[in-house]
N, C-alpha and C positions, 0 to 999 in steps of 0.2 A: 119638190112638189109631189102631192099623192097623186096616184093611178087615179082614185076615183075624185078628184078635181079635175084632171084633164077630162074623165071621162064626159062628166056636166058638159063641158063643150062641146064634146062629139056627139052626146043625143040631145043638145038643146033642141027644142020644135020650135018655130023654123031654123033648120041648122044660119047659123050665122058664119064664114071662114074667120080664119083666127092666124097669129101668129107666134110662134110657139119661137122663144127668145132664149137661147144657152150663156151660161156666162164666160165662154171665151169670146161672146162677141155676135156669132154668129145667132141667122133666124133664118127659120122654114117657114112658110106659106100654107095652110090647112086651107084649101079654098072647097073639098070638097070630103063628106066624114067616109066615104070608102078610102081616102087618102093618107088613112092615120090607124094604128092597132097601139092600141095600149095594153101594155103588157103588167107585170108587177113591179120590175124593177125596171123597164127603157117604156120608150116609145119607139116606132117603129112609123117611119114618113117615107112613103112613097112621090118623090121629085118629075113630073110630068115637066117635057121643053114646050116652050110656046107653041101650040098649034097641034098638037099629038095628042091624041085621044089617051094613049096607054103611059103609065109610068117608064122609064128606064133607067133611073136609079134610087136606090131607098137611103135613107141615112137613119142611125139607128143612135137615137138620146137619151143617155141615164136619167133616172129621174133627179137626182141627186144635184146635174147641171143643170135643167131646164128653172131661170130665173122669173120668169113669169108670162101669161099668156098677153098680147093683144089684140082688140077686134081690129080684123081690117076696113070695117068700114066710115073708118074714121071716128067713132065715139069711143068714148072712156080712153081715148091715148091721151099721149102730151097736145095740149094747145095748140094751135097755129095760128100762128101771126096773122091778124087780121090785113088784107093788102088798104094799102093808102091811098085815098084819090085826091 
């Protein structure tokens, strides 16, 4: 993926969070754009725990593995199963 696709995301108005999907599997959560640096070749994700204001661990993703972005707020993912009544 390019730097400047991720970037679209992090200045969309109104930021929307996003979830940034690597292809060993793993995803990081962008719920807020001071949470993310895009650089040329990584990105660079700052990991807040439930309830803490401040980061305290970053994890840092090639661009090379980031597989594709989705929104967290539920549109443009996969479908969900309507429930049955």
């Amino acid at each position: 993926m390019t730097p400047e696709t991720i970037q679209k995301h992090v200045l969309h108005h109104p930021f929307q969070p996003f979830r940034v999907c690597l292809s060993d599997g793993s995803a990081y959560e962008v719920r807020q754009p001071e949470m993310i640096l895009v650089l040329q070749r990584e990105v660079i994700i700052a990991l807040p725990r439930t309830g803490e204001r401040f980061p305290r661990h970053t994890v840092y993703c090639d661009l090379l593995h980031i597989t594709r972005i989705e929104p967290l707020n539920g549109r443009g993912g996969k479908p969900r199963a309507k429930p049955r009544r």
